[in-house]
N, C-alpha and C positions, 0 to 999 in steps of 0.2 A: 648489174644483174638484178633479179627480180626476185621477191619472197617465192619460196616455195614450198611453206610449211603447214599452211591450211589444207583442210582435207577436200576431196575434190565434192565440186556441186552435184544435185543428183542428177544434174541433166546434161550433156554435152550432144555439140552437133557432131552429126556421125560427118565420115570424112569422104568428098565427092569420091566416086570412081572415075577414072579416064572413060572418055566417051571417043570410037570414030579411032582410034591412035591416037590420041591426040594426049600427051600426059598432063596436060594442065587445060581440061576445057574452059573452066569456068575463069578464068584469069585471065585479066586484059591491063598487060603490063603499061599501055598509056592511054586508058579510062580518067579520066576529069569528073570523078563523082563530087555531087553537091554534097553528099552528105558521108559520112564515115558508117553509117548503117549500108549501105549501096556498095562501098567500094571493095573491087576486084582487082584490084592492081598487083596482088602475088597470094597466095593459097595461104596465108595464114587464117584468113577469115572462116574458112570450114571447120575447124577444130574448135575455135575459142567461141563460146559464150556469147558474148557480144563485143563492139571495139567498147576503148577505152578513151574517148577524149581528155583532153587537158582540163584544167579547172583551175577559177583562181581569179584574181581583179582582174578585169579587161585592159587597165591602162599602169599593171604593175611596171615596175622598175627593173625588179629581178625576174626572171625566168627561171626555172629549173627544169633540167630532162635528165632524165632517167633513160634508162637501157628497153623494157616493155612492162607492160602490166605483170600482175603475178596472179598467183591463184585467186586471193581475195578481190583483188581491183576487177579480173575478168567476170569474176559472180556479184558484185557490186556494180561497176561502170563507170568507177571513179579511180583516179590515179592515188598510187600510198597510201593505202587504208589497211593495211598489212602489217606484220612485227614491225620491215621496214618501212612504212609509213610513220608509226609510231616515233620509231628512231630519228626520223627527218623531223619531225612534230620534235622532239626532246632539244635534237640541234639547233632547231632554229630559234624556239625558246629563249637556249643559253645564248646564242648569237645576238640577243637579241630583236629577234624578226618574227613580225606573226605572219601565219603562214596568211590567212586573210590578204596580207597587204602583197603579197608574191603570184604567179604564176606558177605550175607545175604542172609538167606532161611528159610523155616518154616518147624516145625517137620510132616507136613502131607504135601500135595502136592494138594489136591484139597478141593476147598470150601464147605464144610457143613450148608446146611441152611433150611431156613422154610421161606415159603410164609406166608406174612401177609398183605394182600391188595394188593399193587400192588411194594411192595417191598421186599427182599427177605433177612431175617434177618439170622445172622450169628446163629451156634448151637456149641458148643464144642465138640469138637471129642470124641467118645467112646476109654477108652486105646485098646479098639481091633484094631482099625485102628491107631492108636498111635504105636502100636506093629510092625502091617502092612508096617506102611511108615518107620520105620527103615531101612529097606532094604536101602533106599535112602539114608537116612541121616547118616549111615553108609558107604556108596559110598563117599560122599560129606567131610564128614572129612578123608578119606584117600585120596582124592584128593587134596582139600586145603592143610591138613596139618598145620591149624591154630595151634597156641602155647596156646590161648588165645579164650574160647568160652565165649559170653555172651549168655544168658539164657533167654528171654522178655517172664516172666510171667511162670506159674505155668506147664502148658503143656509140653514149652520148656524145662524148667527143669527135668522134668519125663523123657521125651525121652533123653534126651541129658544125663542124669544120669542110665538109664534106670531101674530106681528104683517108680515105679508108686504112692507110697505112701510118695515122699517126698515133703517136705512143703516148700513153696516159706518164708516163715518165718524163717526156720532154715538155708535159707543159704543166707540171702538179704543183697548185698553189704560188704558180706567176701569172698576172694576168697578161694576156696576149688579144690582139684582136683578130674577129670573128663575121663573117657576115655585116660589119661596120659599127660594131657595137664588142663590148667589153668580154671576151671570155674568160672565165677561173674555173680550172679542171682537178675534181677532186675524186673520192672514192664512193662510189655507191653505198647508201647504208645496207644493202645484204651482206657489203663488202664487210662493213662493220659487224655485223651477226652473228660472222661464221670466221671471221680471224681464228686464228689455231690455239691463245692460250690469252688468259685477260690483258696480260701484259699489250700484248698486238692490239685488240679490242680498243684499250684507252690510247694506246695514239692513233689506233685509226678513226677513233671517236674524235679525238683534238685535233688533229686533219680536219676533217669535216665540218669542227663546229669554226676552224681558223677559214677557211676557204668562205664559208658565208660571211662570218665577221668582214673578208675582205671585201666578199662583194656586194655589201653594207652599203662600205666605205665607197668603192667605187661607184655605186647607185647615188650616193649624195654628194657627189664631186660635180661642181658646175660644169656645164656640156664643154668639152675641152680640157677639160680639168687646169689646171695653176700654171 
């Protein structure tokens, strides 16, 4: 899940009207756009700001995806630059790992939200637009070529496995593989944010910062491992 505690930008795109019947004119669910500015492939792109590309070494080891942008990523246009950015920045620290030497992006590419006064709260994506943003996040691991994905949170895992009914339960902090490459499924740091009392907080903190630690480990295992 995504921050959603910064206050909304001054500017947002207003949202298409259906043209003709048609409830989704401008969406062309198998559009091959070059670029993530261009793409129509599901209606998220009318509300949010701008997309959010991945960012991060082109030939990292590790990957990380998140769930989508949040408030701050969507008025910025960079991935975790938010409270939960910070927190992934703090993990990975104690893990050991500059974010520098990593990849990070999220399985959708523009922010999904809902106005509530005068801030604009984050929503989870439908797996339609989960299916949608593929396109991308398929682009993005044959470009890295990480060896090693980690998974933050239940979404990530869905797309990144592309199995829409699996449980952030049945794969948390074992590594399984994925797309041919190593995945470790942990908890989003919003997940961490907004736990219910500090006690939750710090093991969901130590979850997070054990899950990188492993996928460390796994990123510097010789191809095959032992």
């Amino acid at each position: 899940m995504s921050d959603d505690r910064s206050p909304a930008p001054a500017r947002k795109r207003a949202a298409a009207k259906p043209r003709g019947g048609d409830p989704n004119p401008d969406v062309e669910p198998d559009q091959q756009p070059s670029t993530l500015d261009a793409c129509r492939r599901c209606a998220l792109w009318r509300d949010a700001t701008q997309p959010v590309p991945g960012a991060g070494a082109a030939r990292a080891t590790i990957m990380l995806v998140g769930e989508q942008p949040g408030d701050r990523e969507d008025i910025e246009g960079k991935p975790f630059v938010g409270p939960a950015g910070a927190l992934l920045d703090a993990a990975l620290q104690e893990a050991g790992i500059r974010r520098t030497d990593v990849y990070v992006t999220n399985a959708v590419k523009h922010f999904k939200w809902t106005l509530r006064g005068k801030r604009r709260l984050h929503r989870t994506p439908a797996q339609r637009e989960v299916e949608a943003c593929s396109y991308w996040l398929d682009r993005e691991l044959k470009k890295v070529r990480a060896t090693v994905i980690v998974a933050l949170g239940a979404t990530a895992l869905r797309a990144v496995r592309d199995e829409p009914a699996a449980r952030l339960q049945d794969y948390f902090g074992q590594p399984s593989d994925a797309r041919g490459r190593q995945l470790v499924a942990t908890w989003h740091p919003s997940y961490v944010l907004r736990a219910p009392d500090p006690q939750a907080r710090e093991r969901a903190r130590a979850d997070l910062v054990a899950a990188l630690q492993l996928a460390a480990k796994l990123a510097s295992e010789p191809a095959g491992g032992d």
